[in-house]
N, C-alpha and C positions, 0 to 999 in steps of 0.2 A: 504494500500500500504506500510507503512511503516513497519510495523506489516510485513508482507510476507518478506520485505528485513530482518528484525531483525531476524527472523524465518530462512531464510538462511545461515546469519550468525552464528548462533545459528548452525545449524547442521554443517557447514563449521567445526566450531573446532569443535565442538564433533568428526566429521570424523579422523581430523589432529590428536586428542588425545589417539583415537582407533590407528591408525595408528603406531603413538610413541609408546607405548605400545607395538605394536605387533613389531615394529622393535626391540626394546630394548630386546623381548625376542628369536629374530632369527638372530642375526648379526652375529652371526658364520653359516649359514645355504647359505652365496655366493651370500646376495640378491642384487637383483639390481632394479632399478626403475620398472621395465616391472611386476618383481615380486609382490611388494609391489603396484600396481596398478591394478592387478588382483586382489590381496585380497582385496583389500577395494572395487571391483565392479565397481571405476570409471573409465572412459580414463585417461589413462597416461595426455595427457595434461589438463585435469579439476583436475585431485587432485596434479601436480605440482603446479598448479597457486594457488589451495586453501589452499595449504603447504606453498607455499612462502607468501601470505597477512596473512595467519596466525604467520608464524616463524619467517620471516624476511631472509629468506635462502632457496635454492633452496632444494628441498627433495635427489637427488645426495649429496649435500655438508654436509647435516646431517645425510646421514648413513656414510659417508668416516669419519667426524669430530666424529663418535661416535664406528666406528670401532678403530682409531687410538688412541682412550682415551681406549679404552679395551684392544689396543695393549698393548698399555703402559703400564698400570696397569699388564700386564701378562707378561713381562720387566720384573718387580721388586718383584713380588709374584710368580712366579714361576722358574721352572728350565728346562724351555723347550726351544728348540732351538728360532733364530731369523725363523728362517726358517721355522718351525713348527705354529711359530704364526702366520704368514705370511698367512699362507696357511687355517690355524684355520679359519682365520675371512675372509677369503677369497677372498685375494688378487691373481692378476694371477701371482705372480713370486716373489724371494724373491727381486729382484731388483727393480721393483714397490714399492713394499713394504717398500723399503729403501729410494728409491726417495720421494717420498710421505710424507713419518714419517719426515724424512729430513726437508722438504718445512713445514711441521707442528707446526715440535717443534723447528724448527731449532739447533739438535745435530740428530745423527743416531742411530741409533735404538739401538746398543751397546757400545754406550758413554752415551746415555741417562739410559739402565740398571746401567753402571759403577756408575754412576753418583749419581743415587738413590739408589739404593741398600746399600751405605754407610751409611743413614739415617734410613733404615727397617733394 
């Protein structure tokens, strides 16, 4: 009995880690939960729940918290509009996108470029 739950556990993150991976290499591709729950083969709500005792964070706030770090990062390493990034990683609007980054990093999205780019 114990054996079977450790055994579940055991795939639980192996899942979560496939998962990560495959998000880390589509976050420009507009995913959304529905998406990333087809791939993995679960219901939407079995690999939320096995995302969040894994992560500690709901599978929504980990692709939003990992598109907004790739936003950033394309802020300061590139030269493409707010509005282009926006849309890149697939946000519906550049005002989303600005609300959002906002509530994030607390600066916008073109104070946080200003900001950093002084230092690159």
């Amino acid at each position: 009995m114990q054996d079977d739950r450790r055994r579940r556990e055991q795939v639980k993150g192996e899942i979560v880690d496939v998962i990560i991976d495959w998000i880390e290499e589509h976050l420009d591709d507009g995913l959304n939960i529905e998406a990333v729950a087809a791939r993995s083969g679960y219901s939407k709500w079995h690999l939320q729940r096995a995302f969040k005792e894994k992560k500690g964070m709901t599978l929504g706030s980990f692709i939003r918290c990992r598109r907004l770090d790739q936003a950033a990062k394309s802020l300061v390493s590139s030269h493409k509009t707010i509005m282009t990034i926006s849309m890149d990683l697939g946000f519906s609007s550049q005002q989303c996108f600005q609300r959002v980054f906002k509530k994030h990093f607390n600066v916008t999205p073109r104070d946080y470029r200003n900001q950093y780019r002084e230092f690159h």
